[in-house]
SEPATI-373658 format. One line per field, with one value per residue (C-alpha): x, y, z; chain; residue in one letter; residue number from 1. Coordinates in steps of 0.2 Angstrom, whole numbers, plus 5000, padded with zeros to 4 digits. Layout:
REM residues N
x	(X ...)
y	(Y ...)
z	(Z ...)
chain	(A ...)
res	(A ...)
n	(NUM ...)
This chain:
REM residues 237
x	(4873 4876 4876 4887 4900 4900 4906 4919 4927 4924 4934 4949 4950 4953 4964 4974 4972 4971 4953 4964 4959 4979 4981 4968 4981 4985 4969 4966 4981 4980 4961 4955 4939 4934 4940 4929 4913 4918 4918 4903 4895 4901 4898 4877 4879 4885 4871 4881 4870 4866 4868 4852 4856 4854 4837 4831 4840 4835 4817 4818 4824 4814 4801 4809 4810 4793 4786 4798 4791 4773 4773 4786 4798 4813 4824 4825 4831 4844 4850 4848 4858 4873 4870 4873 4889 4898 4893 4903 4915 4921 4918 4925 4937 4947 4962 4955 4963 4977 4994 5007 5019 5032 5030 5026 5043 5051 5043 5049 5066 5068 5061 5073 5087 5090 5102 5095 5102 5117 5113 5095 5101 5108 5125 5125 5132 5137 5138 5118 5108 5097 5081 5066 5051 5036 5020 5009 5008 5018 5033 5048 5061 5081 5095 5114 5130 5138 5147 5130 5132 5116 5112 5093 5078 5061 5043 5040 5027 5017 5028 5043 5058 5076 5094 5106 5123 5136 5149 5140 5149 5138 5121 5108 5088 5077 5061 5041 5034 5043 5030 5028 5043 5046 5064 5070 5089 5097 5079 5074 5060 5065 5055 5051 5059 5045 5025 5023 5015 5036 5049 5065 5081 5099 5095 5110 5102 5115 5113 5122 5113 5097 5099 5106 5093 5083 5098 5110 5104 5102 5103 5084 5074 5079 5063 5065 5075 5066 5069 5066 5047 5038 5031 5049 5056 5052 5036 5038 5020)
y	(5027 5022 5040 5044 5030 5030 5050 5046 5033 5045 5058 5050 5041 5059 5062 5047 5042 5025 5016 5000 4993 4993 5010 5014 5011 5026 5033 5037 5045 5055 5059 5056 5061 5054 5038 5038 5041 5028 5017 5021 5021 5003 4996 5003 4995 4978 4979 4980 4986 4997 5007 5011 4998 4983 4988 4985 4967 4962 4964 4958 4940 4941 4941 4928 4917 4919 4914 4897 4891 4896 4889 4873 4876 4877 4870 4886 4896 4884 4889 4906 4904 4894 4909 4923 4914 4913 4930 4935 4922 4929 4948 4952 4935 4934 4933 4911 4910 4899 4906 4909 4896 4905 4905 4886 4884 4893 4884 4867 4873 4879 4863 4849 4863 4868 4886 4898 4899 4913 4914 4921 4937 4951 4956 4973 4988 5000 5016 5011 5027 5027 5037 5044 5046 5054 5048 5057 5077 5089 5076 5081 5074 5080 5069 5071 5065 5055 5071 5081 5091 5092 5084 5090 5097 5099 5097 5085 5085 5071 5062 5074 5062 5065 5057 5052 5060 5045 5055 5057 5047 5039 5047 5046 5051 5060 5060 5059 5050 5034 5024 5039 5040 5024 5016 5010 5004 5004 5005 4993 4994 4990 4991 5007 5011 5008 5006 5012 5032 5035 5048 5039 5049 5044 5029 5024 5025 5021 5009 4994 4997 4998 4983 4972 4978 4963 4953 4958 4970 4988 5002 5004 5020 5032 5041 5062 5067 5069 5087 5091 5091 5085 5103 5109 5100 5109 5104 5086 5078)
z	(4991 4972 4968 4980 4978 4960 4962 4973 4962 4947 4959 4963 4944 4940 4952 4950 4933 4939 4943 4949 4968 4973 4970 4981 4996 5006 5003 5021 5021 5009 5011 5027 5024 5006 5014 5027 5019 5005 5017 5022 5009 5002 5022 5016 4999 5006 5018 5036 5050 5058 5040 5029 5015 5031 5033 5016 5012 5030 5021 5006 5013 5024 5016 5003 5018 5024 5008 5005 5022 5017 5002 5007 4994 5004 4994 4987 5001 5001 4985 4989 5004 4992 4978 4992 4998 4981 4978 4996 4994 4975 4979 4996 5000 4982 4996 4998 4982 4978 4984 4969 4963 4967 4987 4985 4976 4990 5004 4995 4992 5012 5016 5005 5011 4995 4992 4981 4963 4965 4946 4948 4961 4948 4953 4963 4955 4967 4953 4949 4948 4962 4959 4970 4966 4976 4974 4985 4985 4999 5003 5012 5010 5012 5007 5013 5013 5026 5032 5035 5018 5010 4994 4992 5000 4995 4997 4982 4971 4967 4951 4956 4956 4963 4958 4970 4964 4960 4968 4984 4998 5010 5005 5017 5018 5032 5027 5035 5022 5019 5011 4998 4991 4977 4974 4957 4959 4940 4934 4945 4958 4975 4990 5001 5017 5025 5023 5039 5044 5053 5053 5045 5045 5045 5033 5018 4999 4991 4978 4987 5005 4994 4984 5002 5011 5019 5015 5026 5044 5041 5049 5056 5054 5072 5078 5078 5092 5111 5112 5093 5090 5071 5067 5070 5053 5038 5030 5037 5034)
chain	(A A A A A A A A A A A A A A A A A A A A A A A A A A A A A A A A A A A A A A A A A A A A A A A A A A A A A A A A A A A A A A A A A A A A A A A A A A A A A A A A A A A A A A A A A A A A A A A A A A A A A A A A A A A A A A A A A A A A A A A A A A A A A A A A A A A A A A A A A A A A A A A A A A A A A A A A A A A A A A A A A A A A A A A A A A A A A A A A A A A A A A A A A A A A A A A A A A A A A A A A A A A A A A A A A A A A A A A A A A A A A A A A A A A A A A A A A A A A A)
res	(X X X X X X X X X X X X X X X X X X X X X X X X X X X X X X X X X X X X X X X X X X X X X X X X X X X X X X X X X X X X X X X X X X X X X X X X X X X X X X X X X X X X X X X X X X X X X X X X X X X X X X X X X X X X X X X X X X X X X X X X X X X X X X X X X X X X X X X X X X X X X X X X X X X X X X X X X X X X X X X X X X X X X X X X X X X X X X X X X X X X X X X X X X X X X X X X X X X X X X X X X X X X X X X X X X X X X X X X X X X X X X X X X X X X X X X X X X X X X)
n	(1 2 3 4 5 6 7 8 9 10 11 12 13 14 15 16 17 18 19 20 21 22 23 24 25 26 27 28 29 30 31 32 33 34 35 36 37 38 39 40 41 42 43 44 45 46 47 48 49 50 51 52 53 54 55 56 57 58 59 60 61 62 63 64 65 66 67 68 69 70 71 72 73 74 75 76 77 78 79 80 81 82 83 84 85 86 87 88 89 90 91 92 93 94 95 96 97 98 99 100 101 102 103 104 105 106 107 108 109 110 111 112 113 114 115 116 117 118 119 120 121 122 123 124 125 126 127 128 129 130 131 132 133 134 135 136 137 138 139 140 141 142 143 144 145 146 147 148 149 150 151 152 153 154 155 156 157 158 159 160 161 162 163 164 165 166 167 168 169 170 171 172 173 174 175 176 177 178 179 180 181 182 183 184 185 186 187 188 189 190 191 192 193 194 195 196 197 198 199 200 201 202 203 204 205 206 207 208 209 210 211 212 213 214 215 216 217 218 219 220 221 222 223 224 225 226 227 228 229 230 231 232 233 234 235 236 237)
């Protein structure tokens, strides 16, 4: 099980570049299968039954905790017991932590009633370049004006990014793969259109209904037509 975890981590470093936990996320997506026996293979390393690795940790305390009652030194289980909670408690529940001062200021100011500092929200330029990048392989995506005309269409590659002309009026995005596509705003990141495995289409990108979005209601994502079936768009995913 080492083995074999060890190689799928040293598999997607290489394929990713990136041996960080966070970009781990969309793994099942993307991989299906590599994310299923990584798990697993860390559910056996953890010791979860009914998996191999259950059987021999189940063994080895048990026997530990045979021999503290035989020889009465029980106070030593307990310490075992307390050693074997931080470890789970650091390792697999780093989310007990602490919350960021930052929500905690927020929560403060909602509660005392306080408005947000105008000051601190960057004014929103409606000529910013608004840019797409995919991060996952195989991504379709079209983008058009408000008239229909089409802007761009591709399956994108992974890192393959696209530029919303400035002159385009109204430019809008159809696309299977919301949560692959990331959003920078005048170089800035903004959030996805969604995070969620959805068909979006008929959504506004343009630099002012990206940058309001979550502010003001927005137009939400319509599902692909009844009569117009998901294999029937090109290379939607």
């Amino acid at each position: 099980m080492n083995m074999g975890a060890f190689a799928v981590v040293a598999f997607i470093r290489n394929t990713i570049q990136s041996e960080e936990i966070a970009d781990y996320r969309g793994l099942i997506r993307s991989s299906p299968g590599i994310a299923i026996c990584f798990t697993l293979m860390l559910f056996s390393l953890v010791g979860l039954p009914p998996f191999s690795g259950f059987i021999g940790k189940f063994a080895i305390f048990a026997s530990l905790v045979e021999g503290f009652t035989i020889t009465g030194q029980r106070y030593l289980m307990v310490l075992l017991l307390i050693g074997g909670f931080a470890f789970y408690r650091t390792y697999f529940s780093p989310g007990l932590g602490p919350a960021p001062l930052q929500e905690e200021t927020q929560v403060a100011a909602a509660e005392t009633g306080a408005a947000p500092d105008a000051s601190a929200t960057p004014a929103i330029d409606p000529n910013a370049e608004v840019v797409f990048t995919s991060e996952m392989p195989d991504t379709w995506v079209k983008f058009y004006d408000a008239s229909g005309a089409e802007l761009y269409q591709a399956q994108m590659a992974e890192g393959e990014s696209f530029t919303i002309p400035r002159d385009a009026e109204g430019p809008q995005v159809w696309t299977g793969r919301p949560y692959a596509l990331a959003i920078t705003v005048g170089g800035r990141p903004v959030p996805k259109l969604s995070e969620e495995d959805e068909i979006v289409r008929d959504v506004p990108v343009s630099a002012e209904a990206l940058l309001t979005r979550g502010q003001d209601p927005a137009p939400s994502a319509s599902p692909s037509p009844a009569g117009t079936p998901i294999a029937a768009q090109p290379g939607a995913q």
